[in-house]
C-alpha positions in Angstrom: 3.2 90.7 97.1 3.8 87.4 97.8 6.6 86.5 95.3 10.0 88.6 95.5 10.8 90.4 92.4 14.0 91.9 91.2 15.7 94.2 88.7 19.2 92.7 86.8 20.8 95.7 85.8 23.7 94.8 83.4 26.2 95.9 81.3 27.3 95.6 77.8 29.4 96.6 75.2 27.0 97.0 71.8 23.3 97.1 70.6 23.7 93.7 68.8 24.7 92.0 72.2 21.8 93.9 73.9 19.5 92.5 71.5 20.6 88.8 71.6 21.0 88.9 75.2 17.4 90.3 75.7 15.9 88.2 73.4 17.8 85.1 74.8 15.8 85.8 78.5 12.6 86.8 77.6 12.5 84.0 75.0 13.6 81.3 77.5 11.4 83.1 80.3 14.2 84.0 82.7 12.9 87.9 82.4 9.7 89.0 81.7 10.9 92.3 80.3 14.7 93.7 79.4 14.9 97.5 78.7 18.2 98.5 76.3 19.2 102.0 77.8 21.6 104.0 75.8 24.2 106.5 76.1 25.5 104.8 79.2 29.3 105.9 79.9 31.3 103.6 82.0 34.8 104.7 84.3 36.4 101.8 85.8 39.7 100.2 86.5 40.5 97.0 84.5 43.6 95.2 84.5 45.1 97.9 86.4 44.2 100.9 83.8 41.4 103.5 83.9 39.1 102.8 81.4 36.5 104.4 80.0 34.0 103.1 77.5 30.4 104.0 76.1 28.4 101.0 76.8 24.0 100.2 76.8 22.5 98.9 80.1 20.3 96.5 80.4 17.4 96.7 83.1 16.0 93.1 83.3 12.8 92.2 85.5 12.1 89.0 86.8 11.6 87.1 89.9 14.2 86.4 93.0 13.8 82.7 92.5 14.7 82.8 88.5 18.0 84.7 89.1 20.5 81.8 89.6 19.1 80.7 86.2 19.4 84.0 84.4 22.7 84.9 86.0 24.2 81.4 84.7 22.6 82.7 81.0 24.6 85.8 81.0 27.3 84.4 82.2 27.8 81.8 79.1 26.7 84.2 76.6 27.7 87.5 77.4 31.2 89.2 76.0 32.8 90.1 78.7 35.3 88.3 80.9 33.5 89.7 84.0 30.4 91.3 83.3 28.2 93.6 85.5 25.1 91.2 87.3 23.7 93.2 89.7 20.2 92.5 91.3 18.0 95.2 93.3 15.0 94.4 94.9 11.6 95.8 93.7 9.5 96.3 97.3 7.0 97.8 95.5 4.8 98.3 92.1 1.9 97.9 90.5 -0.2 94.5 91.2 -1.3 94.0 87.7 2.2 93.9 86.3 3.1 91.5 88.9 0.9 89.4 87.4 1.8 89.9 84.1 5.5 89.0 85.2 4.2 85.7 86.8 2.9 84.8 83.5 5.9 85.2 81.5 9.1 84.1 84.1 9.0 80.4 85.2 
């Protein structure tokens, strides 16, 4: 595995926002797949106040290199003042869908 891969996982409040978001990267080739997961229940502190709020996470795969790109695209379209960008490294998977990622993430 020559190219270094990644999963985004983020955070957001509603399935419209998934949508758009999801859309927005795959169609622009920053991720060559975004899974909406729901039921997700979030407990933080903001603004000094526990919080707790159903939210849908978004798994995004894509490429180390692409990530500057796609965390600048969340970051201008997302909701939320501070929102979850979190990249893990995939060390390994399945050749073929390697590939397929190459061929849909510049």
């Amino acid at each position: 595995m020559k190219e270094k891969y990644i999963m985004v996982f983020c955070t957001v409040p509603e399935m419209n926002t998934a949508e758009k978001l999801s859309k927005q990267l795959v169609e622009e080739k920053l991720a060559a797949c975004c899974n909406i997961v729901q039921g997700v229940k979030s407990i933080y502190i903001w603004e000094e106040k526990l919080q707790e709020d159903q939210e849908l996470l978004l798994i995004i795969k894509t490429r180390e290199a692409t990530f500057p790109a796609l965390e600048k695209k969340i970051g201008e379209t997302h909701p939320y003042a501070v929102p979850e960008i979190l990249a893990l490294p995939i060390i390994h998977g399945n050749p073929e869908y390697f590939k397929w990622m190459d061929d849909h993430v510049k």
